[in-house]
C-alpha positions as CSV (number, residue, x, y, z in Angstrom):
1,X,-87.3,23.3,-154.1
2,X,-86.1,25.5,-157.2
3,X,-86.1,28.1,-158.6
4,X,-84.0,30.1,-161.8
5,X,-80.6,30.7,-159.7
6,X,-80.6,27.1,-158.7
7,X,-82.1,23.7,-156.6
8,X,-81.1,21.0,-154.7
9,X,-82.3,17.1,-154.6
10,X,-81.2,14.7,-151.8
11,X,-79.8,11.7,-152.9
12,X,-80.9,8.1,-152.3
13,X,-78.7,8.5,-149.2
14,X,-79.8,11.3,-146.9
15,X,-76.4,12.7,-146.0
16,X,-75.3,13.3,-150.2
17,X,-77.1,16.1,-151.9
18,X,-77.2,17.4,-155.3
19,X,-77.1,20.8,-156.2
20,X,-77.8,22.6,-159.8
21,X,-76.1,26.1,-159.9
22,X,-75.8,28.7,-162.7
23,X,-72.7,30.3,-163.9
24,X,-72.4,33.9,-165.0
25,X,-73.0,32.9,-168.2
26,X,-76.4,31.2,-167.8
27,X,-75.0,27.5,-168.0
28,X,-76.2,24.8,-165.8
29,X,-74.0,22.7,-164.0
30,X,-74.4,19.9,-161.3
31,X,-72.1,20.3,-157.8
32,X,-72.5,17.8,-155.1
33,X,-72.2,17.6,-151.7
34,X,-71.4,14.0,-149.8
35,X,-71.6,14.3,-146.1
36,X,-71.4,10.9,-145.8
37,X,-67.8,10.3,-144.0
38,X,-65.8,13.6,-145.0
39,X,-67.9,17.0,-145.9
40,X,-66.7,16.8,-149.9
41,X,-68.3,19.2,-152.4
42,X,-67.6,18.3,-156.2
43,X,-68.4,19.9,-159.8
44,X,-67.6,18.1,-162.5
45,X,-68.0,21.4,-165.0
46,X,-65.4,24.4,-165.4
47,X,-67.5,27.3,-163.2
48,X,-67.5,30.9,-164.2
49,X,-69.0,32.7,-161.7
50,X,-69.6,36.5,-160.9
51,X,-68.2,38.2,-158.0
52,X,-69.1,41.7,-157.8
53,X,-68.2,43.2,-161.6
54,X,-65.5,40.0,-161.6
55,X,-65.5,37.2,-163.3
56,X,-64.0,33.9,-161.6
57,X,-63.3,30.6,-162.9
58,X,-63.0,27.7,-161.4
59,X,-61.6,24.1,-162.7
60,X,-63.6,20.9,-162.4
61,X,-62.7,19.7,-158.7
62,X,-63.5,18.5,-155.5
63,X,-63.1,20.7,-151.9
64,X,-63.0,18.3,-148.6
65,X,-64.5,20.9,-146.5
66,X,-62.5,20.1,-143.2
67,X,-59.7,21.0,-145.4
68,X,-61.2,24.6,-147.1
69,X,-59.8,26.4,-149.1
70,X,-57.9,23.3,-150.0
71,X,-59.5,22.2,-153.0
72,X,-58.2,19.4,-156.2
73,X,-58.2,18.9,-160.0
74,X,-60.7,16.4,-160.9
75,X,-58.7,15.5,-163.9
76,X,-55.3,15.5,-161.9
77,X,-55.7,14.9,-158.0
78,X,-52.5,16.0,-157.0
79,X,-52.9,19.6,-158.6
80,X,-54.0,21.9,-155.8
81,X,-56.2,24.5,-157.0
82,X,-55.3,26.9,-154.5
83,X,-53.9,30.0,-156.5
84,X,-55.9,33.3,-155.2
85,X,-58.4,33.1,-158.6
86,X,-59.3,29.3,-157.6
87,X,-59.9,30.3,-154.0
88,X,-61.8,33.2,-154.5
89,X,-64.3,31.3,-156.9
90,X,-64.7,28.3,-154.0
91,X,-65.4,31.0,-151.6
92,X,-68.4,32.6,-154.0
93,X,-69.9,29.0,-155.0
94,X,-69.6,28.4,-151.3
95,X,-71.7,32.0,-150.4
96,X,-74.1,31.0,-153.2
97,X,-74.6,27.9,-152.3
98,X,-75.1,28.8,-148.4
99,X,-77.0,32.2,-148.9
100,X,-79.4,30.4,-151.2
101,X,-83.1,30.6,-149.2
102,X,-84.8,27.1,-151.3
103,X,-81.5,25.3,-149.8
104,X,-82.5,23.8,-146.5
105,X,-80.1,21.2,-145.6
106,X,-81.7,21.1,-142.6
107,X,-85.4,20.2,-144.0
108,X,-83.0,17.1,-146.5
109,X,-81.9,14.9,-143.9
């Protein structure tokens, strides 16, 4: 399923699923989700995304779920992105992500 806000493929594995999400500013970028042994989301891009009339950026990282609103640097794991700015934008990719109809995780598996 897709459509112009975003879509979502499962993997070759049934429990790792790709997601495509657009920033504020119209750019593509790929986030994943791999349910596999931990519930870790990743992007691999800089996010800007829109909350409201703010504008939120978030770093290239990865967000163990059982650990929320924990979430790391991609280019330097020990660099916890967890000022209020970093937090805020995992919360909205988080709400887009889950208040997006075409995304049936249920219907992947």
């Amino acid at each position: 399923p897709s459509s112009k806000s975003g879509s979502y493929v499962a993997l070759e594995d049934p429990k790792k699923f790709h997601f495509t999400v657009t920033s504020a500013n119209s750019t593509k970028h790929s986030v994943s989700l791999d349910a596999r042994a931990q519930h870790t989301i990743k992007w691999s891009d800089t996010l800007v995304l829109r909350k409201g009339e703010n504008t939120l950026v978030l770093p290239p990282g990865t967000c163990n779920l059982y650990l929320y609103p924990r979430a790391t640097s991609l280019s330097n794991p020990k660099d916890v992105l967890q000022d209020q700015e970093h937090i805020q934008a995992l919360e909205q990719l988080l709400f887009n992500l889950a208040s997006d109809e075409r995304l049936d995780l249920v219907d992947a598996e």
